[in-house]
N, C-alpha and C positions, 0 to 999 in steps of 0.2 A: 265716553266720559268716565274720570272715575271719578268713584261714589266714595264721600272723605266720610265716615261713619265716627260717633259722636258718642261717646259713652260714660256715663255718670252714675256711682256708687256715693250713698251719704250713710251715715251714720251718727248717730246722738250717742255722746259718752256719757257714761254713767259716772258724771261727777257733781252727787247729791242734789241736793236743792239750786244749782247753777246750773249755766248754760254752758255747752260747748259743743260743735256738729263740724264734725270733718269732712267733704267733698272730695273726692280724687275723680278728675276729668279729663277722659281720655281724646286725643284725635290721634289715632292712628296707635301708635305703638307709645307715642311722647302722653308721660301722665303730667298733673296738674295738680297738687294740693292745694286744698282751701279751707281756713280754717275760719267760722264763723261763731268768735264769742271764744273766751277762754277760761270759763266758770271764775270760783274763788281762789283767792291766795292759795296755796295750797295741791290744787290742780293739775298744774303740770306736770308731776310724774303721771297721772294719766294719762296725757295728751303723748307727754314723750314716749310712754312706755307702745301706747295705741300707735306711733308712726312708725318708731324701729319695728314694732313685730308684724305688721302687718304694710306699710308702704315702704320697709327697708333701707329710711333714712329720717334725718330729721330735720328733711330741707320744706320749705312751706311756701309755696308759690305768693298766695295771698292770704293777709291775714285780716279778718274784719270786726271791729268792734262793734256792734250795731247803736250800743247807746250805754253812758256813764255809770251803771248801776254796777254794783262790787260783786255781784255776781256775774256778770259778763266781762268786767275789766280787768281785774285785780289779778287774774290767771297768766295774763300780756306780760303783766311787770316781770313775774319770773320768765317767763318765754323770751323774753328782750334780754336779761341779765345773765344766761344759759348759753356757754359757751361754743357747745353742742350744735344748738337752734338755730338754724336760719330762716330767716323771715323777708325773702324777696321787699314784698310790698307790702304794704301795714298801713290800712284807710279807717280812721277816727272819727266817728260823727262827734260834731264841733258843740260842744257844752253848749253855746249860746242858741242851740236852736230849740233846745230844751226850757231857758232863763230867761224873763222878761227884764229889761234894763234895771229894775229897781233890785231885784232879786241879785243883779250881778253888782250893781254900785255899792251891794248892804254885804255881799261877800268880799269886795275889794276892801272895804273900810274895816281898819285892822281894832279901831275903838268900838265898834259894835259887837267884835266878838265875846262872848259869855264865857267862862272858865265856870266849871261845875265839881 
């Protein structure tokens, strides 16, 4: 029997006060990038500069936001608009699992918003 052997490198990038952690996951010779969280606006030349130099491309198997806060999302928007960037698969946890109905009916309602 052969033995399929399973190998997993992560790292946390150093982009400030945000999130961002890269996975590359091997079976066999075939690699897997994964990118989990894409810090602030701002961010992605980190993230792009950390894949060419080190995974040799800037293709990204899977990309995962874990939850709506602008330090984990806001990084995607230029990752998405970056011509460069491929993003296979891209899984979004759903704002409403976050927002209780009242919280969302008082964001849909465009008369309750406040100007400051």
């Amino acid at each position: 029997m052969k033995e399929n052997k399973m190998k997993y490198e992560y790292e946390a990038l150093k982009v400030g006060d945000a999130d961002a952690i890269l996975i590359r996951h091997y079976i066999g010779n075939e690699q897997f990038i994964i990118l989990i969280d894409a810090g602030n606006a701002g961010d992605t030349s980190i993230i792009k500069k950390h894949l060419n130099d080190y995974y040799g491309s800037y293709y990204i198997d899977l990309a995962i936001c874990t939850h709506p806060d602008s330090d984990h999302k806001d990084g995607f928007f230029d990752l998405l608009q970056d011509d460069e960037i491929t993003i296979k698969t891209f899984w979004l946890t759903d704002p409403a699992q976050y927002l209780d109905v009242n919280d969302i009916q008082r964001y849909k309602n465009l008369n309750s918003a406040t100007l400051l």
